[in-house]
C-alpha positions in Angstrom: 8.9 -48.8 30.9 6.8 -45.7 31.2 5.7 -43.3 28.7 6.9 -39.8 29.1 4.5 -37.1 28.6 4.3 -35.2 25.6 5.8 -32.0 25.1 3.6 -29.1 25.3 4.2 -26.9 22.5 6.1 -23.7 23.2 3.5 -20.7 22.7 4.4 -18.2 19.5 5.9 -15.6 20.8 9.2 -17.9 22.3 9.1 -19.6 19.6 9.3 -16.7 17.6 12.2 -15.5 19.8 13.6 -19.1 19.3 13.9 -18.7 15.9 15.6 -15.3 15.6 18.3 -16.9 17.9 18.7 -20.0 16.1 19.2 -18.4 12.8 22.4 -18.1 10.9 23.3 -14.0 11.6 25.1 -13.9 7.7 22.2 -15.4 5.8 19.6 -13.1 7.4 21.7 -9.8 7.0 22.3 -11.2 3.1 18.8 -11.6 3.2 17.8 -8.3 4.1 20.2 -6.6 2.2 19.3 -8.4 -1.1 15.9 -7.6 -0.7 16.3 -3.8 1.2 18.4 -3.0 -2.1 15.6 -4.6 -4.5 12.9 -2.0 -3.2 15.7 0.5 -3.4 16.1 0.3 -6.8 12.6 -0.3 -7.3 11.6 3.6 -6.0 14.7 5.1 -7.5 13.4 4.3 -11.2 10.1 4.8 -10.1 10.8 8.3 -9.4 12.7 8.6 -12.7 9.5 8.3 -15.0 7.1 11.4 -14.0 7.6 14.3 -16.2 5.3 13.9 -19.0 2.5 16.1 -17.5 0.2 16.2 -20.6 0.3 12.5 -21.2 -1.0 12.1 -17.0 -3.8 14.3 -17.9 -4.8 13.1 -20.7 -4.7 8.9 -19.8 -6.2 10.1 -16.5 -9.3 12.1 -18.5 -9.4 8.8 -20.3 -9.9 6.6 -17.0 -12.4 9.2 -16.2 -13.8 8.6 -19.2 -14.0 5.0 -18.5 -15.6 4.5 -15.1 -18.5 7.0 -16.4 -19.0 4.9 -19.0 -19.0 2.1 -16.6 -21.4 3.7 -14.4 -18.3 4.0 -11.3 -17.0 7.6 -11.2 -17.9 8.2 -7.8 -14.7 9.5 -6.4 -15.9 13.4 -6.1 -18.8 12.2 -4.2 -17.2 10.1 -2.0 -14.4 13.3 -1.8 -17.4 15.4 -0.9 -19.1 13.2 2.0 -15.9 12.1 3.7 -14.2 15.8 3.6 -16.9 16.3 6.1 -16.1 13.9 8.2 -12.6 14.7 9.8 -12.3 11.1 11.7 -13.2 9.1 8.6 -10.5 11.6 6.9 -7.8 10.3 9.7 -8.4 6.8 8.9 -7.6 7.0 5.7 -4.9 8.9 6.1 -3.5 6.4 8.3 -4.5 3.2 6.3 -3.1 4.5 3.4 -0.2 5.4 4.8 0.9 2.9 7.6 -0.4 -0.1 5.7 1.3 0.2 3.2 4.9 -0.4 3.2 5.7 0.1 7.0 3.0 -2.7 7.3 4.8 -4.8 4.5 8.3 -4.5 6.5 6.8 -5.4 9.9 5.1 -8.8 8.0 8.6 -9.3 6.2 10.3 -9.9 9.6 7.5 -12.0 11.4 7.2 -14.4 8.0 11.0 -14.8 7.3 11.2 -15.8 11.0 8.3 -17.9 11.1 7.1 -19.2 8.1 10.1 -19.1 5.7 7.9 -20.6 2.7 5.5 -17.9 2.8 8.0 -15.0 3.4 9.8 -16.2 -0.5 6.8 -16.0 -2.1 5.4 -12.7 -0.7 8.4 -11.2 -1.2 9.2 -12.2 -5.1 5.0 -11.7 -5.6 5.4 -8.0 -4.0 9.3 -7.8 -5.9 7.6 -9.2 -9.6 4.3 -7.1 -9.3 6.7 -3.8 -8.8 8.4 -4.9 -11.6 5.6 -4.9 -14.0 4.4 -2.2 -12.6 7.4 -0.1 -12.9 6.7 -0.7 -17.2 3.3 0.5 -16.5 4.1 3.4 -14.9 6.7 4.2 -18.0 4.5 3.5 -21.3 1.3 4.8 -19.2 1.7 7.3 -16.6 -1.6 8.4 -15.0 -1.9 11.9 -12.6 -4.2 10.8 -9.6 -7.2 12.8 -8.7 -5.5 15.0 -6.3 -3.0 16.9 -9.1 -6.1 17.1 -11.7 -6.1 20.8 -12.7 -9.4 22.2 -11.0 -9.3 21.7 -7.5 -12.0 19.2 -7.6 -10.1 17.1 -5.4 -7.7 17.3 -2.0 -5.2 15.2 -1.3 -6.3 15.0 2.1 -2.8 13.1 3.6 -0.9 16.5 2.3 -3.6 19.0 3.6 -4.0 17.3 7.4 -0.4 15.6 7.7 2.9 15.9 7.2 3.5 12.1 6.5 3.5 12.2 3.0 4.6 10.3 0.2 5.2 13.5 -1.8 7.3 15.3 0.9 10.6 17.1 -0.5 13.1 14.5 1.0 11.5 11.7 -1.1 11.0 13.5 -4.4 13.5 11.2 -6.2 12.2 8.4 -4.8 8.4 9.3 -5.7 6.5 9.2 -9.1 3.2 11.8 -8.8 1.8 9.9 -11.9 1.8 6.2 -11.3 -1.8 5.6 -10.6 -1.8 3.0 -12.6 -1.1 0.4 -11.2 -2.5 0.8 -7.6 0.3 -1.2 -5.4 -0.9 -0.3 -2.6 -4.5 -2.0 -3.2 -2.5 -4.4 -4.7 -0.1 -6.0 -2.5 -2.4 -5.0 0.3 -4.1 -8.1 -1.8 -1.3 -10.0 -1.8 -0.3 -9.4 2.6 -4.4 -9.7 3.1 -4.3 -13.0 1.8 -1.1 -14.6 3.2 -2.5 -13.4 6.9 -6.1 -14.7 6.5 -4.8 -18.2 4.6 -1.2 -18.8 7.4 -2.2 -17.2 10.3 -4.6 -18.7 13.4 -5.6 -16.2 15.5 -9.0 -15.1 14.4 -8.3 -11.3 14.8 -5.3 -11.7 12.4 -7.0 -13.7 10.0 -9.9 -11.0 10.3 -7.4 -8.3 9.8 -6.0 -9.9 6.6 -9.6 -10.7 5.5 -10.5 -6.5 5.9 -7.3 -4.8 4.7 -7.3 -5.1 1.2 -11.0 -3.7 1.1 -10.0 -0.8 4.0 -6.9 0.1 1.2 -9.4 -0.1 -1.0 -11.8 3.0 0.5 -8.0 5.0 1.6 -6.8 5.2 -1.5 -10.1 6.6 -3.0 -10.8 8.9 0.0 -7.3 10.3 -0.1 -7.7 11.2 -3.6 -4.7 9.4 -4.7 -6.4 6.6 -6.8 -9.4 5.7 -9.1 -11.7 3.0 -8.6 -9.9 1.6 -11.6 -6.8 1.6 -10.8 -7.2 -1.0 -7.6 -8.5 -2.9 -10.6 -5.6 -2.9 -12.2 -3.3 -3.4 -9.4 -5.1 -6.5 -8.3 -4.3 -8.0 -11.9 -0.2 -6.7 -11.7 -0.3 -8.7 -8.3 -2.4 -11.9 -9.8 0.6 -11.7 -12.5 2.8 -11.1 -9.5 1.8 -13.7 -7.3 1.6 -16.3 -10.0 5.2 -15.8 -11.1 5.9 -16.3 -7.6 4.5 -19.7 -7.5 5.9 -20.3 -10.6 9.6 -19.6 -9.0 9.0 -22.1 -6.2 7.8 -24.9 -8.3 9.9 -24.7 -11.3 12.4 -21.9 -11.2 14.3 -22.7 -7.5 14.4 -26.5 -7.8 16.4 -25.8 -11.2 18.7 -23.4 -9.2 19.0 -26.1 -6.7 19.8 -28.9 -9.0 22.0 -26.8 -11.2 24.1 -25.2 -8.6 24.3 -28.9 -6.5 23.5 -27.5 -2.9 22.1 -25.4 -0.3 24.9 -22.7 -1.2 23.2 -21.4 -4.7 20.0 -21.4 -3.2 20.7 -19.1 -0.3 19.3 -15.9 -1.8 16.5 -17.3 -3.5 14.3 -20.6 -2.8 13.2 -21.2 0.9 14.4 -24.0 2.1 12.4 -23.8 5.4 
């Protein structure tokens, strides 16, 4: 009798391919849907709570207020030295832009089809944290440094691009005065982590390591966030993140148990 040799792992990118092919069509377009449809609705009531202009001001004089006091208002100096500096300018731009939620959709995909576990709790960490910070954005609306009356700041993504956030086919979709929390610091948290703790490749685990931090300087440099506020996104996404964890180890076994079957926990738990 003779041994075979072993099989020699297929590299990532077939398998990859592999696993698009192998997957049920229905459950991924359910899957999608649920989840395009949550964000949806998550940006249409976020652009429903922005009109009280004096309470912006005033809450953002108070964050002001706040980092002084703290000894870490440095956001018109840092305005001043990279305005100056058209190529640091561009990267920002960019990273505050194209890491954001274009990044988050291109992640989406490669977990779902690769690492099912770790696409259910990025996406209810990333779905939980918008949620809280949706009631944040309501009982405490905040206008960023580029609105403050003034003209001590430029929003430097409106001034050099027209990829914007703030552009007229989005208005209803955008709130100017939810600084507070900063998402984008914060789930760049939350997609930092998941790369540098699932992926191997070095660069990737690198690149995971450096984006929370690079979100960090691009929403500062763009003028579209305190210091603070990255502080307080990073605690929305803890809360986030936790709750996610919470789901997997309490919440879908219940469902699971309760609804006897693979069937009720489609749209929620990861079965692998």
């Amino acid at each position: 009798m003779t041994i075979s040799d072993p099989v020699a792992p297929l590299p990532r990118p077939q398998r990859f391919a592999r696993a698009v092919e192998s997957r049920r069509v229905y459950r991924d377009i359910y899957e999608i849907a649920l989840v395009a449809l949550a964000f949806l609705l998550y940006f249409i009531v976020r652009g429903q709570v922005h009109d009280d202009y004096d309470a912006a001001l005033a809450n953002a004089r108070d964050i002001i207020d706040w980092e002084r006091t703290l000894g870490i208002y440095w956001e018109p100096r840092l305005q001043d030295w990279v305005l100056d500096r058209r190529v640091i300018v561009e990267i920002a731009n960019f990273v505050y832009f194209w890491l954001d939620f274009p990044l988050i959709v291109v992640l989406a995909f490669w977990f779902y089809f690769t690492q099912r576990h770790t696409y259910t709790v990025i996406r209810d960490a990333l779905l939980l944290s918008g949620a809280i910070a949706l009631v944040i954005y309501y009982l405490y609306p905040v206008m960023p440094p580029r609105l403050l009356p003034g003209g001590e700041f430029v929003g430097t993504i409106e001034k050099y691009h027209d990829l914007s956030y703030q552009a007229s086919s989005t208005e209803a979709f955008v709130n100017p005065y939810a600084a507070v929390p900063s998402l984008h610091f914060g789930w760049a948290m939350i997609l930092g982590a998941a790369m540098f703790f699932t992926m191997r490749h070095w660069s990737l685990r690198a690149f995971g390591l450096a984006m929370p931090w690079l979100q960090l300087a691009a929403i500062v440099l763009t003028a579209n966030h305190y210091i603070l506020d990255a502080f307080a996104g990073l605690l929305v996404c803890l809360a986030g993140a936790a709750l996610a964890i919470g789901f997997q180890r309490w919440l879908y076994p219940w469902i699971r148990q309760r609804f006897s079957g693979d069937r009720g926990a489609l749209a929620v738990g990861d079965p692998g």
